[in-house]
C-alpha positions in Angstrom: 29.9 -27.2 -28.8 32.6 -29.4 -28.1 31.9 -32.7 -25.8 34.9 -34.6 -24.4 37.7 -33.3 -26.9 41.4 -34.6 -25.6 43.3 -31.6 -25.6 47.5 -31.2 -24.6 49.6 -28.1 -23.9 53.5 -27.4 -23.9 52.6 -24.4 -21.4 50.2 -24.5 -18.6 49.6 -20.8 -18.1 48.6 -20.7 -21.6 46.4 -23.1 -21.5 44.7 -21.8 -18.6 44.5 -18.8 -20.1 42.4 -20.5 -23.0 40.1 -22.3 -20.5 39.1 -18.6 -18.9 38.8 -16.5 -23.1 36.2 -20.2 -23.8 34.4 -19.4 -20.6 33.6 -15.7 -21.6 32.5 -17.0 -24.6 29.8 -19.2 -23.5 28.9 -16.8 -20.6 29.9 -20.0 -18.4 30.1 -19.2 -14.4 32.4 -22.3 -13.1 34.7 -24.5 -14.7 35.3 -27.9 -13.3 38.5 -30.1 -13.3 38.1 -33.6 -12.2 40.6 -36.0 -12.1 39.5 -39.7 -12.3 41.8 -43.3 -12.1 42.9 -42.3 -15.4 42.1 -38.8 -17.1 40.7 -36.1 -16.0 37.4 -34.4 -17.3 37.2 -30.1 -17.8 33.7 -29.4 -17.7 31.9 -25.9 -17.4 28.6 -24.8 -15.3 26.7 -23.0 -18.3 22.9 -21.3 -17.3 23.5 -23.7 -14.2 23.5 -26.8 -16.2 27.6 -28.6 -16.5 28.7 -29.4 -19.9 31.3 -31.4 -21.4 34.3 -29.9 -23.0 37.6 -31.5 -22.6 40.3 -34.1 -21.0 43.6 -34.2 -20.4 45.9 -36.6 -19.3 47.1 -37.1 -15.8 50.8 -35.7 -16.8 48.8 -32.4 -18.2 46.9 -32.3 -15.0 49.7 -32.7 -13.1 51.6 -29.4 -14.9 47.8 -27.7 -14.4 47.2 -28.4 -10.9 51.1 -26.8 -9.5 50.3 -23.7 -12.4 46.8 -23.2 -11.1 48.4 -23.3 -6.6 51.4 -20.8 -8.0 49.2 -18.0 -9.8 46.9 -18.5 -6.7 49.6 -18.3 -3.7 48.8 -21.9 -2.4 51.1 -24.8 -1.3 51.9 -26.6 -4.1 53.3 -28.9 -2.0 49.8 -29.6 -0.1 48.0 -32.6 -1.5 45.8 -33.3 1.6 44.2 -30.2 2.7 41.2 -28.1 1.7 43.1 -24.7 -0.2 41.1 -22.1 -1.7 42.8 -18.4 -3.2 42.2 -16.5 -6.4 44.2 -15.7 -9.6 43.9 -12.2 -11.5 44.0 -12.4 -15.7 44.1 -9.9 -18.0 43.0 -10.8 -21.3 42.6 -9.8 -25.1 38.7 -10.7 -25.7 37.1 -9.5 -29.0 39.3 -6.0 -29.1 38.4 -5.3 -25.3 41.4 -6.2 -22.0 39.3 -7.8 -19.6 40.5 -8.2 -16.3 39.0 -11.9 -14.6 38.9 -12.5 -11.6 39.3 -16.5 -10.6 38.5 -17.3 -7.4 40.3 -21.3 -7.3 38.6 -24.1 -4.4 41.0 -27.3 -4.4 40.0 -30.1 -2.8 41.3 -33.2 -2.3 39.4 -36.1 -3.5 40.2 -40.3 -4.1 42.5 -39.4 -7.2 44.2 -36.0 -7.0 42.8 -33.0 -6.0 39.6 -31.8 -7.8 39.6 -28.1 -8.6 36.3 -25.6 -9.3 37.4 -22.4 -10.6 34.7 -19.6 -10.1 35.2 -16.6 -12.5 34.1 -12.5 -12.4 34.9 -10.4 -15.1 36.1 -6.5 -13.6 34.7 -3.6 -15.9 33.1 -0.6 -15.3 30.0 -1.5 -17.5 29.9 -4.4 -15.2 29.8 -2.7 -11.9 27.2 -0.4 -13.2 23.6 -0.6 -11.1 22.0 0.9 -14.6 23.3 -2.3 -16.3 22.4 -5.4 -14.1 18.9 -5.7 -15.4 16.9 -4.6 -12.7 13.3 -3.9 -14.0 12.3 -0.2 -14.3 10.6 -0.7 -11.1 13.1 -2.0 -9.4 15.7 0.2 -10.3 13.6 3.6 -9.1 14.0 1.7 -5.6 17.6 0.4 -6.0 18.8 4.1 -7.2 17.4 5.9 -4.0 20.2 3.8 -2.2 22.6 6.5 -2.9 20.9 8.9 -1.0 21.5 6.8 2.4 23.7 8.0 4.7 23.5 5.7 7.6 21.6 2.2 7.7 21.4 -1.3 6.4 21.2 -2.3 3.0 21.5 -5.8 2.6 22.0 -8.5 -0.4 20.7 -11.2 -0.3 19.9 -14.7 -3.1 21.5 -18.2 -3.7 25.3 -18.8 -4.4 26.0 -17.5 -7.9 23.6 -14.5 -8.2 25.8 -11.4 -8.5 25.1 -10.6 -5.2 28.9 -9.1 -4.6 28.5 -7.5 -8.4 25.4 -5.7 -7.2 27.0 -4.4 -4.2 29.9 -3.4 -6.0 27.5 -1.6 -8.3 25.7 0.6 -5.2 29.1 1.5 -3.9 30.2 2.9 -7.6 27.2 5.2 -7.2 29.3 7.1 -4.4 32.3 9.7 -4.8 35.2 7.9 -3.6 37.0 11.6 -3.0 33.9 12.4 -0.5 33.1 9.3 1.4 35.4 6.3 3.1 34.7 3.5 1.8 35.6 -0.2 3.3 35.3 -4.0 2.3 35.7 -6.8 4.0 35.9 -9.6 2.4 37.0 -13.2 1.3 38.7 -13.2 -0.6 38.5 -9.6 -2.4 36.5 -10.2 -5.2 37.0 -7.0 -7.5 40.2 -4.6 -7.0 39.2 -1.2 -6.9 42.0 1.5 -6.3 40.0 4.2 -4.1 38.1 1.7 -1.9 39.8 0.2 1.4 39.7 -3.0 0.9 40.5 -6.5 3.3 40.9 -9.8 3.0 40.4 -12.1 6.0 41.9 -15.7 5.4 41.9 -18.0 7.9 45.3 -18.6 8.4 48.1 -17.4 11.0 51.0 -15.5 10.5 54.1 -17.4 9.9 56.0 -14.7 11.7 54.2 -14.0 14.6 51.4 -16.9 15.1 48.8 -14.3 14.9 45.1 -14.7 13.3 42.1 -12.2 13.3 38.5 -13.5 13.1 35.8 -11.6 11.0 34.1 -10.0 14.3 38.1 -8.3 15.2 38.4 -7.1 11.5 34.9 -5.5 12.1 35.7 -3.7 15.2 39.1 -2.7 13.7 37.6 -1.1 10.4 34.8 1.2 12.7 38.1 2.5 13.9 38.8 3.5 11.1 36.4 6.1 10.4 34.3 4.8 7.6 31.4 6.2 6.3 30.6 3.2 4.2 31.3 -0.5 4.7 30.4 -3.1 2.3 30.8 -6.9 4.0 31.0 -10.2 2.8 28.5 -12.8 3.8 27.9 -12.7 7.8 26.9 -15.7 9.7 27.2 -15.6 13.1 25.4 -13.4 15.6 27.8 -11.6 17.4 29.2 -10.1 13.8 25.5 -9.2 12.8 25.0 -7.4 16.2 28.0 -5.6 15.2 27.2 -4.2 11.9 23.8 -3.7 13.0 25.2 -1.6 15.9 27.5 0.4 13.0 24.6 0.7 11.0 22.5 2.8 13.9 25.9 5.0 14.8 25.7 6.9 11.6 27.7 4.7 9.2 26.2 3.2 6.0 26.5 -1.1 6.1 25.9 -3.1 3.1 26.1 -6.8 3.1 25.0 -10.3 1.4 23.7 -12.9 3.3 22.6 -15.9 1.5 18.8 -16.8 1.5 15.7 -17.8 0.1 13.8 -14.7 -0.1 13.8 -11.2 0.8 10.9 -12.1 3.2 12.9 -15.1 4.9 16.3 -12.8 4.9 14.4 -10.5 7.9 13.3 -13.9 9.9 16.8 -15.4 9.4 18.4 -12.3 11.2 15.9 -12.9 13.8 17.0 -16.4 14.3 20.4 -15.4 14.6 18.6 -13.5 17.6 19.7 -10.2 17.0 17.9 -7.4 18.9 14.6 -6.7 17.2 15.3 -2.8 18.3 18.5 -2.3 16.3 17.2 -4.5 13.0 13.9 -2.3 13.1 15.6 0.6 13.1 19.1 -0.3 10.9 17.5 -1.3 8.2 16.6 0.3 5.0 16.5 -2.0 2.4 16.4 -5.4 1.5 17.5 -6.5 -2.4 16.6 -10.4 -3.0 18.0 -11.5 -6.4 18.5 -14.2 -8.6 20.0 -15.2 -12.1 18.1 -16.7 -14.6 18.4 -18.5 -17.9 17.6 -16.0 -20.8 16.2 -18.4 -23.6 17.7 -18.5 -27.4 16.0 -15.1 -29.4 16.4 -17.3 -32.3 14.4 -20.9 -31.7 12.1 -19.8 -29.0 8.6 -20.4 -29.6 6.0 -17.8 -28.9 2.5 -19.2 -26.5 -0.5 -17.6 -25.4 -1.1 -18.1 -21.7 -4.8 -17.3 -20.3 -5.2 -15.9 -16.9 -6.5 -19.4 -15.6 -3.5 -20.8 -16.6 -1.3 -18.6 -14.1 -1.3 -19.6 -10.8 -3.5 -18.5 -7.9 -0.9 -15.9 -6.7 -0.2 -14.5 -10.3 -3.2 -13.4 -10.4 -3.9 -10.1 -8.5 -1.0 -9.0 -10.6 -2.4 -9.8 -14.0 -4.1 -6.8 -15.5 -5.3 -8.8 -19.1 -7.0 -11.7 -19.9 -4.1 -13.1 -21.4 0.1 -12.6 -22.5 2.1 -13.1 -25.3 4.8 -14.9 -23.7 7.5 -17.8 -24.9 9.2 -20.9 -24.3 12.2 -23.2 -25.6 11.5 -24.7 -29.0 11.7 -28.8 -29.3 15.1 -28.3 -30.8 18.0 -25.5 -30.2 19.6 -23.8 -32.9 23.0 -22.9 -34.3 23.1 -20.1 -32.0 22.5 -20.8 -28.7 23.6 -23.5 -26.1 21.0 -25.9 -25.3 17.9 -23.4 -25.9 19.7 -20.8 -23.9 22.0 -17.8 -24.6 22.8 -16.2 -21.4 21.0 -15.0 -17.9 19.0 -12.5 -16.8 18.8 -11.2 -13.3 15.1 -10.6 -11.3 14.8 -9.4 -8.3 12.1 -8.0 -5.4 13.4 -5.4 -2.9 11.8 -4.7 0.7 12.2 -0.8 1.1 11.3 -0.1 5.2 8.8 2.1 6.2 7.4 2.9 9.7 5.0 -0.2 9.9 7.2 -2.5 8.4 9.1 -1.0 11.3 6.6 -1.7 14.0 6.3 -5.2 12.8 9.7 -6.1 13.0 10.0 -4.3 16.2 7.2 -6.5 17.6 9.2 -9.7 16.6 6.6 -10.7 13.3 7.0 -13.6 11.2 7.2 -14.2 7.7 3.5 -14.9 6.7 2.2 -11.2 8.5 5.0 -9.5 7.0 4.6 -11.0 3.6 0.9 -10.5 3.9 1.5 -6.6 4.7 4.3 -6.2 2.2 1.4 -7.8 -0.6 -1.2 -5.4 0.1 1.3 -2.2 -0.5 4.1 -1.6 -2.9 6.0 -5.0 -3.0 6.4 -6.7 -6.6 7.2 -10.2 -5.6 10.2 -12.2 -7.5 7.6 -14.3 -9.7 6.0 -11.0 -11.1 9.3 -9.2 -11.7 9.8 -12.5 -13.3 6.4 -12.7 -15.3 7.6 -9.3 -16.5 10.8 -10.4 -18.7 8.5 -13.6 -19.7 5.9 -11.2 -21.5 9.0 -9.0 -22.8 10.3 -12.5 -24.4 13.2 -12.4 -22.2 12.9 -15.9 -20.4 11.1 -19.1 -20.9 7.5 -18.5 -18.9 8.1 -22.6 -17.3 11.2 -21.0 -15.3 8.7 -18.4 -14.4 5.8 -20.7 -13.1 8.2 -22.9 -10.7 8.9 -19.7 -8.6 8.4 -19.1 -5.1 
């Protein structure tokens, strides 16, 4: 891998170009561009760990930054404010087009304006539920989603989980020619021609001083006669009380809310003190998911791990004595980047039932509802995890360290 190689261009565009073909070639999910007194550093987020690539010179920079503003419709005169947009790329990768999505946050900073570029690749093997590595388990639950007709369905996980790719994935699952599909979102982060999509950005019209919050685009898309909305993140109570409100008038809601745990995703609605009633009812499903590092099939190094070595909570899980499982050799190889090749996805999904639905209704916290959801059905993140270990997917330390 190359660490801190000075690289110049005649063309900008191109160059950026080159940036996006090196990040789908490490599997990288950010790239960084930080100017210092003097040069600036290019540095990519790679199985969540940054690495050093390149710098350029401030002129380059300079050419890169007002390139970067143009392809993404922001000011390139605006050196002083917070500006955030997305570019579209088409490109030739290893005889396939790929069409990137780059969603661009600038921000201004001591010297210059530092820029993260955020990147999602649109293809149809992409947005495909049967190809996000759910477990078999999972993905018996996941599939029944496209037999709803009305309810909740929400996503929820940390920043940079695939939480939009998954819902993308449930929607593909529905005839666009049969049902009406909506998104709100911001900003749009896949294009697809047969879905209604939005974009709110916070800005007011130049020609009319007008500006819609999230909670007016809401009420203006239920006039529209959806049968399915999909809907970026939702903070705030009075636009949770409105989707859960679509949810129980015969429309189907899906949406991602960042959080912890599927578990903590039901208390933090309740703290945004929506009515117990209509999230007791609305909801149908909770997806909690995560990406994680997928270690090297090449220098990984293969362990036995005894019952007593899992922890407490493993263990009415465990049906042996002992696994098979692997971790990250002393030293990586030729092949990988640091130990690691690329990331896996685990997940644990909450599927309601009638007293799941009494306990929600009755305003129950996390421990009684994760002790109730343990003595039934529920596979918790750390055992969907275990699972991949013993298939020699990821390194079992990753496993042990989760919640």
């Amino acid at each position: 891998m190359e660490t801190w190689k000075l690289m110049s261009f005649d063309n900008s565009m191109d160059f950026i170009e080159k940036l996006i073909k090196i990040w789908v070639d490490y599997h990288a999910s950010d790239i960084h561009i930080t100017p210092s007194k003097t040069q600036v550093f290019i540095r990519y987020r790679i199985s969540w760990n940054l690495e050093s690539f390149y710098w350029i010179s401030l002129e380059n920079y300079d050419k890169l930054l007002n390139s970067i503003k143009i392809a993404s419709s922001l000011a390139i005169d605006e050196h002083n404010h917070i500006q955030d947009w997305k570019m579209i790329f088409n490109i030739d990768h290893k005889w396939a087009k790929l069409s990137v999505n780059v969603r661009v946050s600038i921000l201004p900073i001591i010297y210059w304006e530092n820029i993260v570029m955020r990147l999602l690749i649109s293809s149809s093997d992409r947005l495909n539920i049967n190809n996000l590595w759910f477990s078999e388990h999972n993905l018996k639950i996941i599939s029944k989603i496209k037999d709803l007709e009305e309810g909740l369905v929400l996503l929820c996980g940390w920043t940079w989980s695939w939480k939009t790719t998954t819902l993308y994935s449930l929607l593909n699952q529905y005839d666009p020619f049969k049902s009406s599909i909506f998104t709100l979102e911001d900003p749009v982060e896949y294009t697809v021609d047969w879905y209604v999509q939005s974009e709110v950005k916070d800005k007011k019209s130049a020609s009319n001083n007008i500006s819609y919050t999230f909670q007016e685009w809401l009420v203006w898309i239920l006039r529209q006669d959806p049968d399915i909305i999909m809907i970026w993140e939702i903070r705030r109570k009075e636009e949770a009380s409105i989707c859960l409100e679509a949810a129980n008038t015969w429309h189907l809601v899906m949406w991602s809310i960042h959080s912890n745990s599927s578990i903590w995703t039901i208390t933090r609605l309740k703290k945004l003190w929506v009515e117990s009633y209509l999230l007791s009812s609305s909801l149908k499903y909770v997806v909690y998911q995560k990406l994680i590092r997928q270690i090297c099939p090449i220098c990984r190094e293969k362990i036995t791990f005894t019952k007593q070595d899992f922890p407490q909570k493993f263990h009415p899980f465990l049906k042996q004595d002992s696994y098979e499982v692997y971790k990250v050799h002393a030293e990586w190889c030729q092949n990988c980047i640091k130990w690691y090749v690329w990331n896996t996805l685990i997940s644990d999904i909450i599927e309601n039932n009638d007293d799941l639905y009494d306990l929600i209704l009755s305003w129950k916290w996390d421990v009684e509802i994760k002790n109730y959801l343990l003595s039934k059905w529920y596979i918790p993140i750390y055992i969907d995890a275990l699972n991949k270990a013993i298939k020699w997917e990821i390194d079992i330390k990753d496993v042990l360290i989760l919640e």
